[in-house]
N, C-alpha and C positions, 0 to 999 in steps of 0.2 A: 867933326869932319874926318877925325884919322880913324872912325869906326869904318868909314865907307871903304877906306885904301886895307888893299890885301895884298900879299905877299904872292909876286908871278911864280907860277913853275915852269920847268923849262918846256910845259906841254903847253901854258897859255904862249911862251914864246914864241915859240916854232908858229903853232896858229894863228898869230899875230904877220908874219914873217910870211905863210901860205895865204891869208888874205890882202895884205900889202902887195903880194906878187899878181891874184886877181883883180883887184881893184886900178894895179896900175894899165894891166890891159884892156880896160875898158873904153869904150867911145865916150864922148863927153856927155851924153844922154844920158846911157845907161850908168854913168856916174852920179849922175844927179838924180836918178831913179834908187840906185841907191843910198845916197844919203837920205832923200825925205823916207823912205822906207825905215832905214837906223833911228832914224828920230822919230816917227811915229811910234817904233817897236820902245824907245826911251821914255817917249811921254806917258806910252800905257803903263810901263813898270813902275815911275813915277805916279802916277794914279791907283795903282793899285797898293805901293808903300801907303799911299796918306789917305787913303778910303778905303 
């Protein structure tokens, strides 16, 4: 598991920080539009690891 974990740089920070501040703007829709979108884009990276 600690293969998976990487070490942030202060440029995933900051980007972390600029998406937190979009995401918090959102309507409740388009929140939830976003998450299943995240997890989609997650299952295929996970699918593409193991296949």
């Amino acid at each position: 598991m600690e293969e998976n974990l990487k070490r942030l740089t202060k440029k995933d920070i900051e980007d972390g920080k600029k998406i937190s501040v979009m995401f918090a703007t959102l309507d409740e829709v388009s929140k939830t539009m976003a998450m299943v979108y995240l997890s989609a884009l997650r299952d295929k990276q996970l699918v593409s690891k193991c296949g």
